[in-house]
C-alpha positions in Angstrom: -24.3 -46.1 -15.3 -25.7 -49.6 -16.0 -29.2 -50.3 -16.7 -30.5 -51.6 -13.4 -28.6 -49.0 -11.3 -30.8 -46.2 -14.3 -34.3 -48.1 -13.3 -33.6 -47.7 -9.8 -32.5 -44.1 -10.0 -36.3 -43.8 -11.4 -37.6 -45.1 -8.9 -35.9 -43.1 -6.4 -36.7 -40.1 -8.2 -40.3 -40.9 -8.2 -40.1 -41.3 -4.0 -38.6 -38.1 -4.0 -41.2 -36.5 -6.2 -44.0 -37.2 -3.1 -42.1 -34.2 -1.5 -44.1 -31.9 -4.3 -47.7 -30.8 -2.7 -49.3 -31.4 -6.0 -47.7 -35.0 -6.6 -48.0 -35.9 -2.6 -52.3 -34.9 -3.1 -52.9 -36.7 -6.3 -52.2 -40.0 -6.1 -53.3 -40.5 -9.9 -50.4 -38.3 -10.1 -47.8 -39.8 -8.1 -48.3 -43.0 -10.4 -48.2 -41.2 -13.5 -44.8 -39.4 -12.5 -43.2 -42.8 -11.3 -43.8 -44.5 -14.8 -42.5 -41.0 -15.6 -39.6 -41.0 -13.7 -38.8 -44.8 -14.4 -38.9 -44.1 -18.1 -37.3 -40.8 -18.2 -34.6 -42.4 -16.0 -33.5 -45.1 -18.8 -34.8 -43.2 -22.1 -31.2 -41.7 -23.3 -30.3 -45.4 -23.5 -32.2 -46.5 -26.1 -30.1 -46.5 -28.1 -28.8 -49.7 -27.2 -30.4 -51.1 -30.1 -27.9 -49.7 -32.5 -26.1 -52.8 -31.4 -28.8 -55.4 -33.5 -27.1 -53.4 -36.6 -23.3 -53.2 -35.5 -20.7 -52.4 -33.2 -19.5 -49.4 -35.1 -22.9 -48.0 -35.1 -23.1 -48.6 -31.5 -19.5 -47.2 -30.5 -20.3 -44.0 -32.8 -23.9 -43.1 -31.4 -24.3 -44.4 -28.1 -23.8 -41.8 -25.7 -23.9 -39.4 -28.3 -27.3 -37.5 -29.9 -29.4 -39.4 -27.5 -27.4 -37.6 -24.5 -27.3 -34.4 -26.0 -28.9 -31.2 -25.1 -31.6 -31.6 -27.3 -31.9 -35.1 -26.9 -32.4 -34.7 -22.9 -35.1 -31.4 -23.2 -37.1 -33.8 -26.2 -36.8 -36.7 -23.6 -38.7 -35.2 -20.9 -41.4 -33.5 -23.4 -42.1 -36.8 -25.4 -42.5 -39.4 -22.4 -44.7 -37.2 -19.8 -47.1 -36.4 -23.2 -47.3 -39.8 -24.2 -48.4 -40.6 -20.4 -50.8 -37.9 -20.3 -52.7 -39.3 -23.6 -53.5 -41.9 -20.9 -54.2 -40.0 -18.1 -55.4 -36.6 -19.1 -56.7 -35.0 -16.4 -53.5 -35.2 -14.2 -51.6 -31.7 -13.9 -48.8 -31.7 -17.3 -46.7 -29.2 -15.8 -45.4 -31.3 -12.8 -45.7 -35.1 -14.3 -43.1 -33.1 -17.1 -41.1 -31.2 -14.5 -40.3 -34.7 -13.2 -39.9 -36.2 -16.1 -37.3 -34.4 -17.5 -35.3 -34.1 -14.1 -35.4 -38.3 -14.6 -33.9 -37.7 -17.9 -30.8 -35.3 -17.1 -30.4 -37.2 -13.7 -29.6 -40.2 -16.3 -26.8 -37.9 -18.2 -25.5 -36.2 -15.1 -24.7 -39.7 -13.3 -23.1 -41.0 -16.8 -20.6 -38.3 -17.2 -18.6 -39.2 -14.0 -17.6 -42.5 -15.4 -14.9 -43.8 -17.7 -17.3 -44.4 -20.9 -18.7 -40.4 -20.8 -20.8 -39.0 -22.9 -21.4 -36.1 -25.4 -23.6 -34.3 -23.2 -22.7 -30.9 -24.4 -24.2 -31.6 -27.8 -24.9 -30.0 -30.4 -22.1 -27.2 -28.9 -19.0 -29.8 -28.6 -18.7 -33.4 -30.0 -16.2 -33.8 -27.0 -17.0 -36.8 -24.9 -17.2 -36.1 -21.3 -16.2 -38.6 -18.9 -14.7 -37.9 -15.5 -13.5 -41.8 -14.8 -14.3 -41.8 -11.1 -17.3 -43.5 -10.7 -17.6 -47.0 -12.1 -20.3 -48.0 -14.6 -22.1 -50.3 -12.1 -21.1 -49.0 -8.6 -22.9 -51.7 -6.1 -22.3 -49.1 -2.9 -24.6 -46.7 -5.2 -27.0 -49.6 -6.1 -26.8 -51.2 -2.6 -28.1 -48.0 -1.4 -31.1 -47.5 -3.7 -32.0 -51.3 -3.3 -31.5 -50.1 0.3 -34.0 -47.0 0.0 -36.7 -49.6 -2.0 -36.9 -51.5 0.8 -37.6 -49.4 3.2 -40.0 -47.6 1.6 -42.2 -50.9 0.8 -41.6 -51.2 4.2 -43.6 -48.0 5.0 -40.8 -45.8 5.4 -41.7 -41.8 3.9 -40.5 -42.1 0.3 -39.3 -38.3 0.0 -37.3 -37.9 3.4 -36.1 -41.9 2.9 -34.4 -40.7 -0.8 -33.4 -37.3 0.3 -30.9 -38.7 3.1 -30.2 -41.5 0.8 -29.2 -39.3 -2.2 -27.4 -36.6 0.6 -25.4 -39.8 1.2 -24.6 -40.5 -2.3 -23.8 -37.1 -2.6 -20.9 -37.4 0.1 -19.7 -40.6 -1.9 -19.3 -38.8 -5.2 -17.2 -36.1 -2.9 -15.0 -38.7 -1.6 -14.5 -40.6 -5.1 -13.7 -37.0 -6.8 -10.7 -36.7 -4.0 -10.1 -40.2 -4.6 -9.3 -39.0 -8.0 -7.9 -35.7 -7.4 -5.3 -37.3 -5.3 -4.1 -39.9 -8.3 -4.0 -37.6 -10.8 -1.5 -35.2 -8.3 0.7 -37.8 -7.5 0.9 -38.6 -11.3 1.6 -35.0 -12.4 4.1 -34.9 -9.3 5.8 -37.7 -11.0 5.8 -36.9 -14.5 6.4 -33.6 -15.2 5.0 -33.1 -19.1 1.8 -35.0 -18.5 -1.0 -34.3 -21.4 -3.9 -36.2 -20.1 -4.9 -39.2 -17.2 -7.1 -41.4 -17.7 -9.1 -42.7 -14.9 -11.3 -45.7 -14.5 -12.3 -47.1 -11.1 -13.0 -50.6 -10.7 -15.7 -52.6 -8.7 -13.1 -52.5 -5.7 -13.5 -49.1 -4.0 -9.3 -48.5 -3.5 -8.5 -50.3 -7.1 -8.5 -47.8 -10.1 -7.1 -47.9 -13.8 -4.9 -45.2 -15.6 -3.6 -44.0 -18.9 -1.3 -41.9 -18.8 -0.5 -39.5 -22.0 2.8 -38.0 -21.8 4.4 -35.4 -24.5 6.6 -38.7 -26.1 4.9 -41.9 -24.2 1.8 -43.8 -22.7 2.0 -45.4 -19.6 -0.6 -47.5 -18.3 -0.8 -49.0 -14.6 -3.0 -49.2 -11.6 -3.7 -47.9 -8.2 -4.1 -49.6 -5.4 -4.6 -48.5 -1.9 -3.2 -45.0 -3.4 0.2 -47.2 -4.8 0.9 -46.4 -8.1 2.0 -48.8 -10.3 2.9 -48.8 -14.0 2.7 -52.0 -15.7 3.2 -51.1 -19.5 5.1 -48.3 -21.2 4.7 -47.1 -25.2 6.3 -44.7 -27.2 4.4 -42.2 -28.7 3.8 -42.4 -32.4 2.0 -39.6 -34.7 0.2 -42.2 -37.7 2.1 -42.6 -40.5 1.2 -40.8 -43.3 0.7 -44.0 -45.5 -1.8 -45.5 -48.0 -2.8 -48.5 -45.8 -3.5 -46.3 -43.0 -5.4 -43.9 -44.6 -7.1 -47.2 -46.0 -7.6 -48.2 -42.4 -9.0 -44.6 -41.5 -11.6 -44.5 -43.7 -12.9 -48.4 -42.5 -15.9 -47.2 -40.6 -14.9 -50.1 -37.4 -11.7 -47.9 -37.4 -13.8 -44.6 -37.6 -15.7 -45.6 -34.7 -13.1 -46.3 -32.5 -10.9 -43.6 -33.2 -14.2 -40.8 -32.7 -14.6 -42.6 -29.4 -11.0 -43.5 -27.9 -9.0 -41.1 -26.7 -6.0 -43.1 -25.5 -4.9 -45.3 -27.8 -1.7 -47.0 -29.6 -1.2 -48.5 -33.0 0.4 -51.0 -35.0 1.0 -52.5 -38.4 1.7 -56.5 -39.0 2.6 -57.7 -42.7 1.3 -61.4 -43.7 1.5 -63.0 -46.6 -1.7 -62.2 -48.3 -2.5 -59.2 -46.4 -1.3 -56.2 -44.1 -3.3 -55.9 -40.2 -3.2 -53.0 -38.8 -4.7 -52.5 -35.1 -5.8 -49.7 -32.9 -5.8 -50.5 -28.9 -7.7 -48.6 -26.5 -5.0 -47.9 -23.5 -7.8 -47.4 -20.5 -9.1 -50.6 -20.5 -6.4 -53.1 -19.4 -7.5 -55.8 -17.5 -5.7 -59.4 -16.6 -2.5 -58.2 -18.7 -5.2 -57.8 -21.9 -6.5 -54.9 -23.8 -10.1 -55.6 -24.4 -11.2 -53.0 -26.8 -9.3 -52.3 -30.2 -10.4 -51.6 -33.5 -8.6 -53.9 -36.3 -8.8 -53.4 -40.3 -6.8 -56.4 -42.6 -6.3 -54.7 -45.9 -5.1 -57.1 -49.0 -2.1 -56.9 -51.6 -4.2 -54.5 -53.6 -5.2 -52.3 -50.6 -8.9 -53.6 -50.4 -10.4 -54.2 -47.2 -10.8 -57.7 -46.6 -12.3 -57.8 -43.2 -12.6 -55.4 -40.2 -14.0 -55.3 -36.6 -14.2 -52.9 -33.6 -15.4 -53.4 -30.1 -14.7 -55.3 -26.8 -12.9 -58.9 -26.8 -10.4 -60.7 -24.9 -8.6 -63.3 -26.8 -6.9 -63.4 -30.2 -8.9 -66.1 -31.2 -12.4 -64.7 -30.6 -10.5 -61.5 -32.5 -9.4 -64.1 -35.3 -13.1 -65.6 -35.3 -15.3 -62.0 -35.6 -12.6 -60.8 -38.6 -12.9 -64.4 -40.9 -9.1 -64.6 -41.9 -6.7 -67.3 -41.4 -3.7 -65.5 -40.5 -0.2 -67.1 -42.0 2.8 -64.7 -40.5 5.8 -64.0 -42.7 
């Protein structure tokens, strides 16, 4: 999920915490558990800053280690200790248990979009992501804005959150059948389906899709449960080449292809140099794929320039790799 939807989660967490005797009783407590809770709930993102070095830093890690197994149980253990340095004398035990619930409530809520994660690390690199709950869902962040409200307004925190998370519960029901739905009338169409992709949208009955097939990619959109498909590719194994093994080993390239799942590729000769480009298939949008991974690799099979991450025009593209193109 986004960031603000993460702090408000927190929050919400730390209203539902009043509904434990020993955080309800100890108000020094309650306060403690809510900075907690807050902190816990946005923790496994900091690694955000991996972006101040580069995007293939960023693609590679974020989402990764600090989502892991490990990572989550470390999480909880680290910020409820550095809390108690300030406040010893509240009870550890529960300003931890709550803690750490913050933490893998952050995880849980980021596998069901189209992003994922690699929760199940250090046992599977394999990113998780369930594409049917958008990255910023405003009914889900209506609601906790919602639940905030009323609770400054002297509602009881712990029954407020409790009907407002049985709620959100229901909604991530009716989005998984949303889903479930799609992905049967694909296979029902296409009878050698390998993977779908999935990615809802900011409008509720508006989702993307990738579709993998055993010799082609098709990529369209639903709408009001109309499928449409708006671009078709063939299938192509990479060559076995010298400039794409060059390409492989460019660490933008390496990001992108540990991360993407769904992509195609293509080569373009130039006079001075060879391009080749990777394009995520999941992310179309206005006619444009946003995120793609591009390498331009010179006569005597140096890397000249390279660049991975999210852009929507060919000139920005042309502007982040610092190479004049001149077509043959």
């Amino acid at each position: 999920m986004d960031t603000g939807t993460h702090i408000v989660m927190g929050v919400a967490l730390g209203g539902l915490a009043t509904l434990d005797p020993a955080v309800h009783q100890d108000p020094l407590l309650f306060n403690a558990v809510l900075v907690g809770t807050i902190a816990g709930s946005h923790a496994p993102d900091f690694d955000t800053v991996l972006k101040l070095r580069d995007n293939a830093t960023y693609i590679r890690h974020h989402r990764g280690a600090t989502h892991s197994v490990p990572a989550v149980i470390m999480w909880g253990i680290l910020i409820a200790t550095i809390i108690y340095l300030f406040v010893p004398s509240v009870n550890f035990l529960h300003l931890w248990i709550w803690t750490f619930l913050a933490v893998v409530l952050h995880v849980f809520v980021d596998i069901f979009n189209a992003y994922g994660t690699q929760a199940y690390r250090p046992f599977t690199n394999k990113w998780v992501a369930h594409g049917f709950i958008n990255t910023f869902d405003p009914y889900i962040f209506a609601l906790h804005v919602a639940g905030i409200g009323a609770w400054l307004l002297g509602a009881s925190p712990g029954y407020t959150w409790l009907t407002i998370y049985a709620v959100i519960f229901l909604y991530y029901m009716k989005r998984y059948n949303d889903k479930r739905e799609i992905v049967k009338e694909i296979k029902g169409y296409y009878s050698d389906v390998e993977q779908i992709a999935t990615s809802p949208t900011l409008k509720q009955n508006y989702w993307r899709v990738a579709v993998t097939t055993k010799d082609r990619f098709y990529v369209g959109s639903v709408q009001n449960g109309h499928i449409e498909i708006v671009d078709e590719f063939k299938k192509l194994p990479l060559p076995d080449t010298e400039i794409m093994k060059i390409a492989r080993e460019d660490k933008n390239v390496s990001a992108f292809l540990s991360f993407s799942p769904v992509y195609r590729w293509e080569i373009n000769d130039f006079d001075d140099f060879t391009e080749v480009r990777f394009i995520d298939l999941r992310y179309r949008s206005k006619g444009h794929y946003p995120f793609v991974a591009v390498v331009q690799i010179d006569d005597n099979m140096r890397i000249m320039s390279s660049y991975t991450g999210w852009i929507f025009s060919e000139r920005k593209l042309q502007s982040k790799l610092y190479v004049e193109e001149t077509p043959i």
